[in-house]
N, C-alpha and C positions, 0 to 999 in steps of 0.2 A: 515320146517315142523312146525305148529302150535303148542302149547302145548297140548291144549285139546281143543274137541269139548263137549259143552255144552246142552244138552238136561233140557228145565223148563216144567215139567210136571204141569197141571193143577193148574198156579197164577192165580185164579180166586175168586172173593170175597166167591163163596158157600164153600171155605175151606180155606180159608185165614181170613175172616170177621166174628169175632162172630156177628152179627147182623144177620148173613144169613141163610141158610136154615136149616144148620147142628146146628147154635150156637141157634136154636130155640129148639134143643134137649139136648144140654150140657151145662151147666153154662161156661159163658164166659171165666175163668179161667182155663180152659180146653185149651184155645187155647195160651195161654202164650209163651209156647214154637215156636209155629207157627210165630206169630209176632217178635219172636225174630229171626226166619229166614228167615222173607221177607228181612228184615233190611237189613243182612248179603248176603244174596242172591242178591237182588239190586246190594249192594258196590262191589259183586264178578262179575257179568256179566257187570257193566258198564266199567272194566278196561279190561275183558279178549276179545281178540280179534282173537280167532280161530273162526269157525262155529258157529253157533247158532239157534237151535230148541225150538219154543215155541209151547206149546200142549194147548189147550181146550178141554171142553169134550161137547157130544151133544148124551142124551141118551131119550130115549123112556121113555112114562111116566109110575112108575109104574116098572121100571125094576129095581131099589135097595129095592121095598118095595113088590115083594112076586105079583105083580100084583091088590095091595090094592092102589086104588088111595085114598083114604081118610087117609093115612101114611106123615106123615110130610116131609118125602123123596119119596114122589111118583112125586115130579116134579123137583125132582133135575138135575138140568142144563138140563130140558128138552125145556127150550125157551130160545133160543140166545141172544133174544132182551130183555132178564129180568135181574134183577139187580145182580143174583146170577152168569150168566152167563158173567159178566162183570169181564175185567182184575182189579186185585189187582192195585188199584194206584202206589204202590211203585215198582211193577213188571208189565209195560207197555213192552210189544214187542219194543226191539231195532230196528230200521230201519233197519239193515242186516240180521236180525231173518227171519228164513224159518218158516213162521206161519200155522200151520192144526190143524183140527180134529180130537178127537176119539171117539169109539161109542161104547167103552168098558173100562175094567180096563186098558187092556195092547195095550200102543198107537201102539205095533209093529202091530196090527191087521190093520191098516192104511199105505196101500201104498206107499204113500205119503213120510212117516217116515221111511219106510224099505229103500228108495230109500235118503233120505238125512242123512240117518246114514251110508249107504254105501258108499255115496260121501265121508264120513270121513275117509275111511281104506286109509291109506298111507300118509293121509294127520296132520292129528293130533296125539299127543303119546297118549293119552287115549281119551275115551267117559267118560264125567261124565252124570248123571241120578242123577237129584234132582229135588227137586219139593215137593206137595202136593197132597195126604198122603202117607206118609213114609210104613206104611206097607200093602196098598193098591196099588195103579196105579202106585208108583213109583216102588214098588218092583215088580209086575206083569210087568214091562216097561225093566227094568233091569236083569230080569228071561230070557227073552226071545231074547233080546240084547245079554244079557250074550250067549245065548245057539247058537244063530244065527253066531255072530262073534266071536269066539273061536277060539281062535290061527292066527287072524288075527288082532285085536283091541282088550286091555284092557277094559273092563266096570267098570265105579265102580261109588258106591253110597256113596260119602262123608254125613258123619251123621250132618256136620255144614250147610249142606245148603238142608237138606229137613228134614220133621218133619210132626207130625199128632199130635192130641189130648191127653192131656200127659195121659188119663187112658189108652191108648193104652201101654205106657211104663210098666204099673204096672200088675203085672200081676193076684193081687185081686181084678183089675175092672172085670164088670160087659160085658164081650166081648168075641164074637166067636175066638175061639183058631184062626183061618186062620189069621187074622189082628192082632195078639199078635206082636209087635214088636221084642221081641226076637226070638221067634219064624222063624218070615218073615227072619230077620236076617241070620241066622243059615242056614236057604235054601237058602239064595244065597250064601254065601260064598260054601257050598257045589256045587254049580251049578257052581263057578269057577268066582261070580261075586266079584270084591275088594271092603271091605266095610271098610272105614277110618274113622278116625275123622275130617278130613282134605283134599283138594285135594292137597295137596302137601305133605302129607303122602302116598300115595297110594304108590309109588315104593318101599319105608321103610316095608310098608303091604305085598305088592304081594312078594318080596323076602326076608322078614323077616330079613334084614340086613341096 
């Protein structure tokens, strides 16, 4: 049995690159944290060798900005072929990566995903859920992973290898309660997903010893 099966939600420059779509709304220092976990994220999946899920996203234009296409996110990853829509250099799809689509926050709404995350029950001792952004797609990915495979697969979202924009951490930025990191947090661990610092923490987590 494999150790873990690895799920990289959304390495794509529109959330990995302050130059892109999102870092034409944040000061680039905003994404600190992010770059410090491509890094780490890279060095974790080029040595793990269980499964391997890499996600993209492909959304309607206009669908994170209210229907206002004149919003600096109304064409977020809405063209394949644009530069936002491109993999993070440092997180290129492994050759053994089962690579899809999603066309929402939570990749599970994709086929595709429910059908190679199921390949994983028996096969791996946990699912990890990391990626970009930490209390968006990854934790909407992980909610429903978590809720799906319950008491057949562990899910868990180590906090070393996904991340989002550090005002999300704080909780006197300027952000809708739903993406509050602590917040997103807090519901999954409720929902029964393991959230570590580490993925070699996570059995230390889930039984507390």
């Amino acid at each position: 049995m494999q150790r873990f099966g690895l799920v990289v939600i959304d390495p794509v420059r529109a959330f990995t690159d302050p130059t892109g779509v999102i870092g034409q709304i944040h000061p680039a220092e905003q994404f600190g944290l992010i770059l410090e976990t491509v890094e780490r994220l890279a060095s974790f999946a080029a040595v793990e060798s269980g499964p391997k899920v890499w996600v993209t996203s492909l959304y309607a234009p206009g669908q994170f900005s209210e229907g206002d296409l004149d919003h600096p996110l109304a064409q977020l990853c809405a063209d394949p072929s644009g530069d936002d829509c491109a993999w993070d250099p440092g997180l290129l799809p492994p050759a053994d990566a089962t690579v899809l689509t999603k066309t929402d926050l939570d990749a599970g709404s994709s086929p595709a995903f429910v059908e190679a995350t199921e390949a994983m029950v028996g096969n791996v001792e946990a699912l990890l859920i990391t990626g970009f952004w930490l209390s968006a797609c990854v934790a909407a990915t992980a909610a429903s992973c978590g809720q799906r495979l319950a008491g057949r697969l562990p899910v868990v979202v180590p906090l070393s290898l996904a991340a989002t924009r550090l005002g999300l951490y704080d909780p006197a930025d300027d952000h809708p309660a739903i993406v509050d990191v602590a917040t997103s947090l807090e519901a999954l661990r409720a929902g029964g997903v393991v959230v570590c610092d580490a993925p070699d923490a996570w059995q230390t987590t889930l039984t507390g010893r």
